[in-house]
DSSP file (Angstrom, degrees, kcal/mol; ACC not computed):
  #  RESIDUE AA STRUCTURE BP1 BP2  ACC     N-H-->O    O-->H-N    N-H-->O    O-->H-N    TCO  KAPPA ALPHA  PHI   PSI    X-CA   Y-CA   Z-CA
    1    1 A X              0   0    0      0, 0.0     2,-0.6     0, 0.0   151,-0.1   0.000 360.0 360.0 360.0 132.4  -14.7   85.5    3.1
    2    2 A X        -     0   0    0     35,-0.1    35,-0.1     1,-0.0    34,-0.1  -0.861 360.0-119.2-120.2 132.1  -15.0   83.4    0.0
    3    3 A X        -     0   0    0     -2,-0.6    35,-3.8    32,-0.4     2,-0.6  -0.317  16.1-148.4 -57.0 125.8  -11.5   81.4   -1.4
    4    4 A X  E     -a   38   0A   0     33,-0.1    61,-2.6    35,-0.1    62,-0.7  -0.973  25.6-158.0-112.5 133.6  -10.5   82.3   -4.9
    5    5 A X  E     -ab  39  66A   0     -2,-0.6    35,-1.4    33,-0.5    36,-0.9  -0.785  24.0-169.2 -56.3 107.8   -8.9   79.2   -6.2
    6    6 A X  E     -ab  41  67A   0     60,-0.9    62,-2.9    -2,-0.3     2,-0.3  -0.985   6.5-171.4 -98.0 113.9   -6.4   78.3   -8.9
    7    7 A X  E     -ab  42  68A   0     34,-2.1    36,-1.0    -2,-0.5     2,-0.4  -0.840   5.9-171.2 -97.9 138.0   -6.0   74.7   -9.8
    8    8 A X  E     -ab  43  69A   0     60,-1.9    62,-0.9    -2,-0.3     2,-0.7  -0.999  17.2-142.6-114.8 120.9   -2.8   73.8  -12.4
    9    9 A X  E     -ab  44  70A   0     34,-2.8    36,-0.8    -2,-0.4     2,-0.7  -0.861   7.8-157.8 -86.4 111.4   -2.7   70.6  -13.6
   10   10 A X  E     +ab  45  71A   0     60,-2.9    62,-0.7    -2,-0.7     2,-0.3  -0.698  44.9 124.8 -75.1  91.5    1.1   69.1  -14.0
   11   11 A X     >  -     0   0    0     34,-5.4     4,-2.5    -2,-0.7    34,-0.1  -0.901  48.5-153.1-156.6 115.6    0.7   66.2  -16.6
   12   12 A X  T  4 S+     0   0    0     -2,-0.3    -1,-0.2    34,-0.2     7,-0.1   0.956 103.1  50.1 -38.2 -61.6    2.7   65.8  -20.0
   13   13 A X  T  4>S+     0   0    0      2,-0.2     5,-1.7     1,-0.2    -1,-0.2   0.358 106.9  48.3 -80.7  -1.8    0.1   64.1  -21.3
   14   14 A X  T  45S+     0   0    0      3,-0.2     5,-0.3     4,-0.2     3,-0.2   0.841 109.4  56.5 -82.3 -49.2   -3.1   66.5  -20.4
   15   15 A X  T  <5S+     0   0    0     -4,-2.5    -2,-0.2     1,-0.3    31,-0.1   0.305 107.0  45.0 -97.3   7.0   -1.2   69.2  -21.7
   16   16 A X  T   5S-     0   0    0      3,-0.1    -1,-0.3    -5,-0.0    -3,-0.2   0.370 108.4-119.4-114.6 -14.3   -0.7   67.3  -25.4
   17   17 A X  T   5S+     0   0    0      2,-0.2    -3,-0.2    -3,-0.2    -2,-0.1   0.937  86.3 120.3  80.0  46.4   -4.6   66.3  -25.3
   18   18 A X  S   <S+     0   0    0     -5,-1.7     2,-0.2     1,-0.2    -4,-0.2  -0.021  85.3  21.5-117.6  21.5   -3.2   62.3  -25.4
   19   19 A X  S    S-     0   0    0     -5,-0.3     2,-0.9    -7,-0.1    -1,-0.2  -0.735  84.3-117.4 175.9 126.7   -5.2   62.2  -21.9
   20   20 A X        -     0   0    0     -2,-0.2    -6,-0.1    -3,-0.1    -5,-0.1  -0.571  29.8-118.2 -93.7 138.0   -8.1   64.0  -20.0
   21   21 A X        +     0   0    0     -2,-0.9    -1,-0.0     1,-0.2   -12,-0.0  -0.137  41.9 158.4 -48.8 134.2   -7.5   65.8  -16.9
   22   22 A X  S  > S+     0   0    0      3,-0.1     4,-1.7     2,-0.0    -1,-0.2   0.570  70.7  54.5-121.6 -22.7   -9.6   64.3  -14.0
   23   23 A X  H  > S+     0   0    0    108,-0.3     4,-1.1     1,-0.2     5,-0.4   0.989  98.0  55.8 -73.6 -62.7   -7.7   65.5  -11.2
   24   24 A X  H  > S+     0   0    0      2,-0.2     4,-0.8     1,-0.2    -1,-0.2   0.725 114.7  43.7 -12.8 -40.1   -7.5   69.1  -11.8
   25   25 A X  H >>>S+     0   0    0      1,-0.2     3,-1.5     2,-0.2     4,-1.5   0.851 114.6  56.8 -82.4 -62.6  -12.0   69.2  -12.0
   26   26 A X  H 3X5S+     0   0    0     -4,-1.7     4,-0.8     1,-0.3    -2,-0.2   0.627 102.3  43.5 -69.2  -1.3  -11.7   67.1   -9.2
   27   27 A X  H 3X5S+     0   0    0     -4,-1.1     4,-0.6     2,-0.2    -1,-0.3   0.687 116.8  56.8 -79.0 -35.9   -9.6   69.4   -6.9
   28   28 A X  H XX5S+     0   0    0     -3,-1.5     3,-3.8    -4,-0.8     4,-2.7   0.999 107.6  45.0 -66.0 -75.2  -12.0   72.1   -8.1
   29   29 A X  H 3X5S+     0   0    0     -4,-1.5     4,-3.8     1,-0.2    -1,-0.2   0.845 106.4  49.3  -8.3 -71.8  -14.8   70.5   -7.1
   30   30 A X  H 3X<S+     0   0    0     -4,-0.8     4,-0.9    -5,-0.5    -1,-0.2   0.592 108.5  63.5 -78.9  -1.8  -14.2   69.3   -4.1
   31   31 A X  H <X S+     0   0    0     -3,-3.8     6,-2.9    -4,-0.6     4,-1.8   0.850 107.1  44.6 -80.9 -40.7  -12.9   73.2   -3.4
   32   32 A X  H  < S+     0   0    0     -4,-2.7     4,-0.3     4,-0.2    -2,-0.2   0.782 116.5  47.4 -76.5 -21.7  -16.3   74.5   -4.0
   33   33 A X  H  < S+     0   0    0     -4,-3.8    -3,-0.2    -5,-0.4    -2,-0.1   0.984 124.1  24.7 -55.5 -76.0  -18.1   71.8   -1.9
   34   34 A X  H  < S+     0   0    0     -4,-0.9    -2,-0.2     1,-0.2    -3,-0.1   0.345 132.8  25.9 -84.7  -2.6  -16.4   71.9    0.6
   35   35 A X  S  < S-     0   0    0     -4,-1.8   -32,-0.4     2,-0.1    -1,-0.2   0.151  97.0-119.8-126.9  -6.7  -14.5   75.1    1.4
   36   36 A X        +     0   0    0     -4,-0.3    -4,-0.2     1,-0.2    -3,-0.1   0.853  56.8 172.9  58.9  27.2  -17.4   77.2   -0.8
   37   37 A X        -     0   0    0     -6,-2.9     2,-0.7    -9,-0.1    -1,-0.2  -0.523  34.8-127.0 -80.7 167.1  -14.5   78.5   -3.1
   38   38 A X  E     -a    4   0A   0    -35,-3.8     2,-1.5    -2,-0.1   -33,-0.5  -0.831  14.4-142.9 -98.4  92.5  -14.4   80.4   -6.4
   39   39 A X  E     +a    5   0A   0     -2,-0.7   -33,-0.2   -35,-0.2   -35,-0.1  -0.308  26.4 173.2 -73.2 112.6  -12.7   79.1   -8.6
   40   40 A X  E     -     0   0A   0     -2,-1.5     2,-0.3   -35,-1.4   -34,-0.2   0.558  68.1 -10.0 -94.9 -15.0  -10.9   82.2  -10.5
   41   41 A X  E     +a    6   0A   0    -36,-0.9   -34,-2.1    -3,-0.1     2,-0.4  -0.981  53.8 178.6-177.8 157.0   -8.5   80.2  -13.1
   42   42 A X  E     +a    7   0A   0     -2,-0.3     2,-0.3   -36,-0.2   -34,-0.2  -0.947  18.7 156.3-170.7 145.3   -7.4   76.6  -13.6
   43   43 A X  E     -a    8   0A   0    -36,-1.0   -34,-2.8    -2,-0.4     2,-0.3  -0.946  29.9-119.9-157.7 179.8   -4.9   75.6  -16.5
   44   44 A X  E     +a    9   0A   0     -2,-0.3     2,-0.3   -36,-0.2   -34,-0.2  -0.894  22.0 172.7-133.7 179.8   -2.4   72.8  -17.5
   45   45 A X  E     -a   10   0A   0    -36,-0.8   -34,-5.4    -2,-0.3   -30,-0.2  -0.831  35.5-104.9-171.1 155.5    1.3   72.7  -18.3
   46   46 A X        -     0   0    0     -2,-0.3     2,-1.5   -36,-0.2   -34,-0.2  -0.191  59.1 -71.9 -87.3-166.2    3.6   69.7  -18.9
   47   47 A X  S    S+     0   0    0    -37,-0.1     2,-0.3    -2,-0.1    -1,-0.1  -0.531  92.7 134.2 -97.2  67.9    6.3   68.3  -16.3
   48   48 A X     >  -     0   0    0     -2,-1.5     4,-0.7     1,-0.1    36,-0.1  -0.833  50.8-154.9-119.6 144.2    8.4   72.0  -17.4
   49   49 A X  T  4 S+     0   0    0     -2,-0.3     4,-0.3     2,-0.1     5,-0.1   0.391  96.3  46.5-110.7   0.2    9.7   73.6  -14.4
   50   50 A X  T  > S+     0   0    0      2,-0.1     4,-2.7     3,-0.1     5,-0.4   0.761 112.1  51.9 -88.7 -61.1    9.7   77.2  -16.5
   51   51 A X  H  > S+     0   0    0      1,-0.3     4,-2.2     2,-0.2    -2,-0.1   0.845 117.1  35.9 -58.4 -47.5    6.3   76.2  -17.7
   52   52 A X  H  X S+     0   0    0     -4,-0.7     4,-2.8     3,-0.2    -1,-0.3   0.885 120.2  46.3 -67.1 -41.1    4.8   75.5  -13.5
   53   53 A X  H  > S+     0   0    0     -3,-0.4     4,-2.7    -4,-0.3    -2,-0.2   0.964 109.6  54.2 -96.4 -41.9    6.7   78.2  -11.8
   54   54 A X  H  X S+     0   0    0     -4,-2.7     4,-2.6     2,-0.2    -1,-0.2   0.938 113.0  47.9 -15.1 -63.9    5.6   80.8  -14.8
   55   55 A X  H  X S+     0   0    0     -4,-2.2     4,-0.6    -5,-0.4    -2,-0.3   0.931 113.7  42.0 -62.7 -45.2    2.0   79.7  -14.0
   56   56 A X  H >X S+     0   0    0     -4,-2.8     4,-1.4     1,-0.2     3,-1.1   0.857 113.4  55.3 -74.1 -32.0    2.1   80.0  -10.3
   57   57 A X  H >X S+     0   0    0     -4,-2.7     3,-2.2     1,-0.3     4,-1.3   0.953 106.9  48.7 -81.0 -73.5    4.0   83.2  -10.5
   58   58 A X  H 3< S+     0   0    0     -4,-2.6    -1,-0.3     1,-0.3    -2,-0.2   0.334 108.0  51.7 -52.3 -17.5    1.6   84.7  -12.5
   59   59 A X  H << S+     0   0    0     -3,-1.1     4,-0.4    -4,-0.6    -1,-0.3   0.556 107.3  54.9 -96.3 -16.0   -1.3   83.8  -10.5
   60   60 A X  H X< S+     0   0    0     -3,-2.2     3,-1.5    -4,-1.4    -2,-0.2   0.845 106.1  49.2 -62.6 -43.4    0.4   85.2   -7.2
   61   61 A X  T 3< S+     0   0    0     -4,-1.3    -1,-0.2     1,-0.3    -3,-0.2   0.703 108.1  55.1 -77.2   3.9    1.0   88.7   -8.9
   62   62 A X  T 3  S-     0   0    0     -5,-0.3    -1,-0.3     2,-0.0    -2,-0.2   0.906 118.0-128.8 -91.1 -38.9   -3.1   88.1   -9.8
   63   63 A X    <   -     0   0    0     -3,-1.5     2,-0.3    -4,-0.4    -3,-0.2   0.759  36.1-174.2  62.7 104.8   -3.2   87.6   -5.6
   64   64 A X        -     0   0    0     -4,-0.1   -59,-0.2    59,-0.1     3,-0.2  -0.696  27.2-134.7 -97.6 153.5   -5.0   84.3   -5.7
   65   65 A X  S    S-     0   0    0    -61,-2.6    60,-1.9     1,-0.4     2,-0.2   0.835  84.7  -3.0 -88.1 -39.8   -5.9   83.2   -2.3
   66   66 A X  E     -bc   5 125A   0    -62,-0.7   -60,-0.9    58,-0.2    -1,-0.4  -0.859  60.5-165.7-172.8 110.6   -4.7   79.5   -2.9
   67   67 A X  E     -bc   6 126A   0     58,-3.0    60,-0.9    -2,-0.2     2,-0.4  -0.876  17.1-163.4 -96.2 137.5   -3.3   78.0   -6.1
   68   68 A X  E     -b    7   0A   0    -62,-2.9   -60,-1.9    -2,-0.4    60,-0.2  -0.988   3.3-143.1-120.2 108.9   -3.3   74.3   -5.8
   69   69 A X  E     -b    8   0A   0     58,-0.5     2,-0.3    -2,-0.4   -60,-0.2  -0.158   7.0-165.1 -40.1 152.4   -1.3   71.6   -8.1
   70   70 A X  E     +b    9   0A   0    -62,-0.9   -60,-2.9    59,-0.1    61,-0.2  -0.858  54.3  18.9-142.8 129.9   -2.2   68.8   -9.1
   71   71 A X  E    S+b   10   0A   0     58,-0.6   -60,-0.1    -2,-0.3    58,-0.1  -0.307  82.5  60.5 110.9 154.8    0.5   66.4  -10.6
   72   72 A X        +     0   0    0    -62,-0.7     9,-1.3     1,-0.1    10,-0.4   0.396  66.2 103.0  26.1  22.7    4.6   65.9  -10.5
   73   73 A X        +     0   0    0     56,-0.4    42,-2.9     8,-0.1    43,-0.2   0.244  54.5 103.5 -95.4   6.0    5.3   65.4   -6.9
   74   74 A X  S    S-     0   0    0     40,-0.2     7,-0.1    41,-0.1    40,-0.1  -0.144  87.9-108.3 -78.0-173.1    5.7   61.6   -7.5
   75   75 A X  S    S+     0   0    0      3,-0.0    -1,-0.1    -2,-0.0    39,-0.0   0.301  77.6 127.9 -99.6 -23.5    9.7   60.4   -7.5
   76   76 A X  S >  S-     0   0    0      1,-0.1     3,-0.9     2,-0.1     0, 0.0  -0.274  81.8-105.4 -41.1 146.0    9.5   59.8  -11.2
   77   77 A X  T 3  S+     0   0    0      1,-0.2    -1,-0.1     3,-0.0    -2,-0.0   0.696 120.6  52.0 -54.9 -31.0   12.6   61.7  -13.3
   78   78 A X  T 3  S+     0   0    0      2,-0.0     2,-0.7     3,-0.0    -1,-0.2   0.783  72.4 112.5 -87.1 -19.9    9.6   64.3  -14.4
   79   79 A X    <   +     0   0    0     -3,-0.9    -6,-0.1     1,-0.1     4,-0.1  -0.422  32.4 145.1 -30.9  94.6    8.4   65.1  -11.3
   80   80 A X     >  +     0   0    0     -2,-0.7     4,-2.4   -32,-0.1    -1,-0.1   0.440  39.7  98.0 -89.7 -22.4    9.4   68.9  -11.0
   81   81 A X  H  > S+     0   0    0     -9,-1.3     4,-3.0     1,-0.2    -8,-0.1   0.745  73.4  55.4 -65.7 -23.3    6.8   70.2   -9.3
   82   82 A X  H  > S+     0   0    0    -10,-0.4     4,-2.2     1,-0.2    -1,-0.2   0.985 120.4  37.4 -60.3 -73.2    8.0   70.3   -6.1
   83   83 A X  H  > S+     0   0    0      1,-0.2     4,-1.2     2,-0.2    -2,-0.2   0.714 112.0  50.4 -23.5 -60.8   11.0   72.4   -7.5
   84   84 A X  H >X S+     0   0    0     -4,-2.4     3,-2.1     2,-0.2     4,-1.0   0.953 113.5  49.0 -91.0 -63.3    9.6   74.3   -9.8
   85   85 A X  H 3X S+     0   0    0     -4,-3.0     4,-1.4     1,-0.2     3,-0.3   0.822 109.6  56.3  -2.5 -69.6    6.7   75.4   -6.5
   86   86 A X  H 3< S+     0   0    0     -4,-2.2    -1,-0.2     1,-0.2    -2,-0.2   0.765  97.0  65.0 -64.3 -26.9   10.0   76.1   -4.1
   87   87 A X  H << S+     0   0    0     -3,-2.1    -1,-0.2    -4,-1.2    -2,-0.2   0.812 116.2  25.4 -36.0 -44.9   11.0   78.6   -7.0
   88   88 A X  H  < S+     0   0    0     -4,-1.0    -2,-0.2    -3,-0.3    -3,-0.1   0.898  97.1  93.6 -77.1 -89.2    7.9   80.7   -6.2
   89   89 A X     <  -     0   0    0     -4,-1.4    32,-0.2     1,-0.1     3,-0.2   0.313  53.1-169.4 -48.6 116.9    7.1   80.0   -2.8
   90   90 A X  S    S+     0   0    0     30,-1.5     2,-0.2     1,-0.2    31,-0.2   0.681  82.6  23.4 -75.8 -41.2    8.9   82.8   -0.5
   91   91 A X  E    S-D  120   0A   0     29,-2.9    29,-1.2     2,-0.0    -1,-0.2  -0.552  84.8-139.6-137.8 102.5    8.3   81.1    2.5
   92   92 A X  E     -D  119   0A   0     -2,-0.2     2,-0.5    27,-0.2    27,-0.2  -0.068   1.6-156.0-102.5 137.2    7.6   77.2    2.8
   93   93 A X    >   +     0   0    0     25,-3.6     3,-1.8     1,-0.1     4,-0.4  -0.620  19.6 171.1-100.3  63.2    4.9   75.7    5.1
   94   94 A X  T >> S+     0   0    0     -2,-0.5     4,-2.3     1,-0.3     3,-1.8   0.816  70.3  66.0 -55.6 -41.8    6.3   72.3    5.5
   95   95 A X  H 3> S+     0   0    0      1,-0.3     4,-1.0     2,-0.2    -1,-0.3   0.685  89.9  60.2 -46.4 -26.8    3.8   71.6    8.2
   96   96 A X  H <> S+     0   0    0     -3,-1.8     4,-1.5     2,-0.2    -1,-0.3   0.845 108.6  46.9 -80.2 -34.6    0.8   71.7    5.9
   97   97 A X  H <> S+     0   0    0     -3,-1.8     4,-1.4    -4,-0.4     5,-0.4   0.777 113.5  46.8 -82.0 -50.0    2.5   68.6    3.7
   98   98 A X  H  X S+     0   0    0     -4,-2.3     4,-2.7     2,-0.2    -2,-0.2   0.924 109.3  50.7 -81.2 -17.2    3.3   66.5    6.6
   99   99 A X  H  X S+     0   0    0     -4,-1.0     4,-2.0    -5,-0.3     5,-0.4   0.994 110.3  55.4 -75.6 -70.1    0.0   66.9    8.2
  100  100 A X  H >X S+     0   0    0     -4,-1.5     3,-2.1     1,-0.2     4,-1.6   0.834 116.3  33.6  -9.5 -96.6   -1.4   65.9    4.7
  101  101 A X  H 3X S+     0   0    0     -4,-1.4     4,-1.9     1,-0.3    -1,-0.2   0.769 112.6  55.6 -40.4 -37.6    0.6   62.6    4.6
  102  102 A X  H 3< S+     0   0    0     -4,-2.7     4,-0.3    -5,-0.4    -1,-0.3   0.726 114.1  45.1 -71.4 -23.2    0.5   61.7    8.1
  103  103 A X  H << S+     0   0    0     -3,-2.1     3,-0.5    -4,-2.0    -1,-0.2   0.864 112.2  55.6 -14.2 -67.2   -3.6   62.0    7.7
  104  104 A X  H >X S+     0   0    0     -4,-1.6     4,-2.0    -5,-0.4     3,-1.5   0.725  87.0  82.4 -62.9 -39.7   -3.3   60.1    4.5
  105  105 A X  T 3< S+     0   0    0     -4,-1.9     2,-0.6     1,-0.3    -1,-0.2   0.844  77.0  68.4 -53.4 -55.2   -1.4   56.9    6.0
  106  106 A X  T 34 S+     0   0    0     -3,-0.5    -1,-0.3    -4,-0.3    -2,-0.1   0.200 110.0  31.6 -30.8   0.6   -4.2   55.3    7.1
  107  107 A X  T <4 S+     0   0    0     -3,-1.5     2,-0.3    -2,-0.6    -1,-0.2   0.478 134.5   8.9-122.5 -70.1   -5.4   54.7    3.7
  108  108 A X    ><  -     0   0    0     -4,-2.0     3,-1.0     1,-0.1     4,-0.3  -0.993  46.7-154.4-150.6 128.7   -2.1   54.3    1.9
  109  109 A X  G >  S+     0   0    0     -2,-0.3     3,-1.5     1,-0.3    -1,-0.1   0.730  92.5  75.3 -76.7 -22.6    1.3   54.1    3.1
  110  110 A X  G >  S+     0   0    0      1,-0.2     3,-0.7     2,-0.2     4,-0.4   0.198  72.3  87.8 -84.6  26.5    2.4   55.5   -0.4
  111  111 A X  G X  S+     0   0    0     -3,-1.0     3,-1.4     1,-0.3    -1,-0.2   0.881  78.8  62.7 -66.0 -36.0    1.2   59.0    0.7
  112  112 A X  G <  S+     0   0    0     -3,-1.5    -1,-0.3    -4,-0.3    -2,-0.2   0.309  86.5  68.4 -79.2  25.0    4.3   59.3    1.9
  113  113 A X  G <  S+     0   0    0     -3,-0.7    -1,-0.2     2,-0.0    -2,-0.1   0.606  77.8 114.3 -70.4 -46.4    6.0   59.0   -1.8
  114  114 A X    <   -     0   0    0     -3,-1.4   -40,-0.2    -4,-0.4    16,-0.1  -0.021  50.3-174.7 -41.1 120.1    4.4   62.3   -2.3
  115  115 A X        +     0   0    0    -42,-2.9    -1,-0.1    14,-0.1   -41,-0.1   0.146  35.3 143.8 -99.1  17.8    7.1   65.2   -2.7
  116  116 A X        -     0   0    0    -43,-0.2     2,-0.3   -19,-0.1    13,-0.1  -0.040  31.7-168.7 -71.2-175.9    4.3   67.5   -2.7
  117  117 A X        -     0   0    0    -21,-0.1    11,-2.0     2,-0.1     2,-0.3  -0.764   4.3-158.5-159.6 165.1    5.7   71.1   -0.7
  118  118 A X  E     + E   0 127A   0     -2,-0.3   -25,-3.6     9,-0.3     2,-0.3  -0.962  23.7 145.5-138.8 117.6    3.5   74.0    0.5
  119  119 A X  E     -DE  92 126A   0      7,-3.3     7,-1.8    -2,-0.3     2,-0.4  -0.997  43.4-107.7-169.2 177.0    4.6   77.6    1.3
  120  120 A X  E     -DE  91 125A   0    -29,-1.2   -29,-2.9    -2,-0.3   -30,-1.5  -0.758  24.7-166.4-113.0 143.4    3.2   81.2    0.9
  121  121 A X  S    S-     0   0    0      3,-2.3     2,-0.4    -2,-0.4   -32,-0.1  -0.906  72.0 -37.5-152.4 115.8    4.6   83.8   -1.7
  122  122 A X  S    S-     0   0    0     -2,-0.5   -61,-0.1     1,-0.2     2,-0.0  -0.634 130.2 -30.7  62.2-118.3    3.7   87.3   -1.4
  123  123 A X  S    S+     0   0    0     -2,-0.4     2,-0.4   -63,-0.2    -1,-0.2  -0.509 112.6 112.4-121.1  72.6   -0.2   86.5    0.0
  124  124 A X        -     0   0    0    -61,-0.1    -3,-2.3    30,-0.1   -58,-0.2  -0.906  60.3-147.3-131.0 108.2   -0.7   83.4   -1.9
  125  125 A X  E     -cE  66 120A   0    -60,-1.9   -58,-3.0    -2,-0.4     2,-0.4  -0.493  23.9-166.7 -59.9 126.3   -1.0   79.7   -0.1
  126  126 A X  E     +cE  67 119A   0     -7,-1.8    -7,-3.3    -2,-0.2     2,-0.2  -0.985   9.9 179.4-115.7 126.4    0.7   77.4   -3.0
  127  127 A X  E     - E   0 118A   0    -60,-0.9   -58,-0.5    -2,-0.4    -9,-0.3  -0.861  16.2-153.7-119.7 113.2    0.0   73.2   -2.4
  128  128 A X        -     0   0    0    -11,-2.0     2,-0.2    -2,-0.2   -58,-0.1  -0.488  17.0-173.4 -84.8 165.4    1.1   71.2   -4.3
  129  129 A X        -     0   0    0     -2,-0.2   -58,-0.6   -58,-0.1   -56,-0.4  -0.669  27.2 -78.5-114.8-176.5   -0.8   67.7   -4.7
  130  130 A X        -     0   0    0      5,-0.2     6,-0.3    -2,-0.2    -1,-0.1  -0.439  31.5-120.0 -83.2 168.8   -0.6   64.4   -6.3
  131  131 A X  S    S+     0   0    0    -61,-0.2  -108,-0.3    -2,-0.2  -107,-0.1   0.921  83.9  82.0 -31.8 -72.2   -1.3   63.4   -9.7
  132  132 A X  S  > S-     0   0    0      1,-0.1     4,-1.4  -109,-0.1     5,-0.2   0.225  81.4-121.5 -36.2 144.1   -3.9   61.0   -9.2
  133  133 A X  H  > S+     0   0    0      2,-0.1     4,-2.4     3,-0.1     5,-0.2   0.868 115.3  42.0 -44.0 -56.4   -7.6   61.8   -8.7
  134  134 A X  H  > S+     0   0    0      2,-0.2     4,-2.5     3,-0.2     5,-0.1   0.977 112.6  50.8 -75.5 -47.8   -7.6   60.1   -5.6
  135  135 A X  H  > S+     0   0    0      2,-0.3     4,-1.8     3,-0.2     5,-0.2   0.899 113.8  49.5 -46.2 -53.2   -4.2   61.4   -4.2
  136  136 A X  H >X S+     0   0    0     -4,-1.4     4,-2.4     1,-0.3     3,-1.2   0.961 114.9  38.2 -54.9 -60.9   -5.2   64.7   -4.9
  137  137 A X  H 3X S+     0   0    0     -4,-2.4     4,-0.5     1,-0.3    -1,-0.3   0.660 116.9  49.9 -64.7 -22.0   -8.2   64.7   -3.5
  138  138 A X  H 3X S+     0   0    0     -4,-2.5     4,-1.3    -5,-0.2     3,-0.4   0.780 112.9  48.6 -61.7 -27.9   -7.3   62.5   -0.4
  139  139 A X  H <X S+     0   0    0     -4,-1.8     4,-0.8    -3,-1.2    -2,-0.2   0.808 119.5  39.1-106.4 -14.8   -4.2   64.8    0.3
  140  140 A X  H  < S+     0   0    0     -4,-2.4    -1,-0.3    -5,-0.2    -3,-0.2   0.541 108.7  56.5 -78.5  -6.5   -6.5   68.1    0.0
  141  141 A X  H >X S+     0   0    0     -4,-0.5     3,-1.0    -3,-0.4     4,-0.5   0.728 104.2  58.3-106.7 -32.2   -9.6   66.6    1.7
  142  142 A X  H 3< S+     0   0    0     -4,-1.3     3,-0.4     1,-0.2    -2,-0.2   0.939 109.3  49.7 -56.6 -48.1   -6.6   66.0    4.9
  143  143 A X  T >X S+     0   0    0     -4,-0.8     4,-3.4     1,-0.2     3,-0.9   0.470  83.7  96.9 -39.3 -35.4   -6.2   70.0    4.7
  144  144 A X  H <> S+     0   0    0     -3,-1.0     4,-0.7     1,-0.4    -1,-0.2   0.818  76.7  52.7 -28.0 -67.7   -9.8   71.1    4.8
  145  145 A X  H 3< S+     0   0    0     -4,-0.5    -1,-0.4    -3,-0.4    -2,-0.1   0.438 125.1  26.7 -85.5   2.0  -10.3   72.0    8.4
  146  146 A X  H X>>S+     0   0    0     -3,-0.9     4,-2.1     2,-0.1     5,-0.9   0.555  94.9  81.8-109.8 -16.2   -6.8   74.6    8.2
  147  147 A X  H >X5S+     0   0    0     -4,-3.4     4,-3.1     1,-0.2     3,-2.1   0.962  93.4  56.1 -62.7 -49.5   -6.4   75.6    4.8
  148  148 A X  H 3X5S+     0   0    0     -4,-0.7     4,-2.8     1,-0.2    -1,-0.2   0.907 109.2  41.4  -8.8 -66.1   -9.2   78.4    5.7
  149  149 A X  H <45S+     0   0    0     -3,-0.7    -1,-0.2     2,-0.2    -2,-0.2   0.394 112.2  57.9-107.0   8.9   -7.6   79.8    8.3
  150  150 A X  H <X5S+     0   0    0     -4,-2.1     4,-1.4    -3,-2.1     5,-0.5   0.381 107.6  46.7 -83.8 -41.6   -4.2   79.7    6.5
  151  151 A X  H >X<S+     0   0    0     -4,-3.1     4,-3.5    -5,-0.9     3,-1.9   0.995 108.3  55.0 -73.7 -50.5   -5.3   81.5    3.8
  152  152 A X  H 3X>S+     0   0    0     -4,-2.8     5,-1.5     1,-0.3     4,-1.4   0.899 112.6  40.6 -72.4 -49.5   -6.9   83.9    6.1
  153  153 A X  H 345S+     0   0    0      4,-0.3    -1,-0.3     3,-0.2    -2,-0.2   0.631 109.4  62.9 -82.6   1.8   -3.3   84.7    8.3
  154  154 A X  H <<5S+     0   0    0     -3,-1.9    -2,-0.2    -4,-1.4    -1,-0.2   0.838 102.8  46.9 -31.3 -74.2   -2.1   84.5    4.6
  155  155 A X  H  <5S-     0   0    0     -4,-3.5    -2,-0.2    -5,-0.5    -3,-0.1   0.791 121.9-115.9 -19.0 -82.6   -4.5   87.8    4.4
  156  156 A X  T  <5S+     0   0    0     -4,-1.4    -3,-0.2     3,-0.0    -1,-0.1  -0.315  95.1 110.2 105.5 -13.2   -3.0   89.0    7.4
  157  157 A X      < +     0   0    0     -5,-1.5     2,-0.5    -6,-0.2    -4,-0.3   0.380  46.3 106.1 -91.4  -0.4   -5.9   88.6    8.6
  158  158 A X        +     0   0    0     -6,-1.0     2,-0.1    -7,-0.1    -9,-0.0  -0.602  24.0 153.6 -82.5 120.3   -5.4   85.7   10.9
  159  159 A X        -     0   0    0     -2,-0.5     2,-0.4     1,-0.0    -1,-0.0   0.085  59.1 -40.7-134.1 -97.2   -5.2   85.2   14.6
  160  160 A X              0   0    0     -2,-0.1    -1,-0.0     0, 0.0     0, 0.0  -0.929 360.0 360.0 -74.2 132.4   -6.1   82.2   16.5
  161  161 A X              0   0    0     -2,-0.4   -12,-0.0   -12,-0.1    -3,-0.0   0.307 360.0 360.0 -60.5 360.0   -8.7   80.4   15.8
C-alpha cells in the first residue's frame, strides 16, 4: 500500500513570500525516501487557526492517508496549530507525540517545547510537527517505523504487526 501524503506548512512568513519554505520539501522528502509515499497535496497558510483547520479538513474529506504539519507548535503567542489540529482531529493519538519527543531527547532537550498533537479524523492520521527543518524532520524521522502501520489500522486495515 503506498502513503498519500499532505504536507501544510504553518509559517506567517512563507505564506507572505517574506521567507522560503524549507521544512514543508523537507518533510516531503524524507516521506518519499523513506516511507515510499505520494505526495498528493502540500500547501501553506499563516499562524490562522480558520486558515489550518480549513486546510486539514479539506484534505480529510479528500481521505488523505496522513497529512503532516509543519510549523506552530512552538509556545510562541502564534503557535495555533496544535488548536487549530484538535479542531479536526476526532480522536487524538497522544502516544504518537510523546513517542516523538521522548525519541528526540537525546539530541535536544527542547523537543519537549514542541506542542505538536496527533489524532485520526474520519480515516486520516493528522501530525503535527515543528517549524524548523530539523525539528520537523527529527520528530518525523522518530515516527517512521509506526506511522505505517498506523495509517494502515487508520484503513481499518490494521491488526498486529
Amino acid at each position: 500500500m503506498t502513503l498519500r501524503v499532505a504536507v501544510l506548512t504553518v509559517s506567517d512568513r512563507c505564506s507572505l513570500g517574506e521567507a522560503t519554505d524549507e521544512s514543508g520539501p523537507a518533510v516531503a522528502a524524507l516521506c518519499r525516501e523513506k516511507l515510499g509515499a505520494q505526495i498528493v497535496a502540500s500547501a501553506g497558510v499563516p499562524d490562522e487557526r480558520g486558515a489550518i483547520s480549513a486546510a486539514l479538513a479539506a484534505w480529510v474529506a479528500q481521505g488523505i492517508d496522513l497529512v503532516l504539519t509543519t510549523g506552530g507548535t512552538g509556545m510562541s503567542p502564534r503557535d495555533v496549530t496544535p488548536e487549530a489540529a484538535l479542531s479536526v482531529i476526532e480522536r487524538p493519538a497522544p502516544g504518537l507525540m510523546e513517542l516523538a519527543r521522548a525519541r528526540c531527547l537525546a539530541k535536544t532537550p527542547l523537543a519537549f517545547l514542541s506542542r505538536g498533537v496527533a489524532g485520526v479524523a474520519e480515516r486520516t492520521l493528522i501530525v503535527t510537527l515543528p517549524g524548523s527543518p530539523r525539528g520537523a524532520c527529527e520528530q518525523l524521522g522518530a515516527l517512521l517505523d509506526v506511522l505505517p502501520h498506523a495509517v494502515a489500522q487508520v484503513r481499518g486495515q490494521g491488526g498486529h504487526p
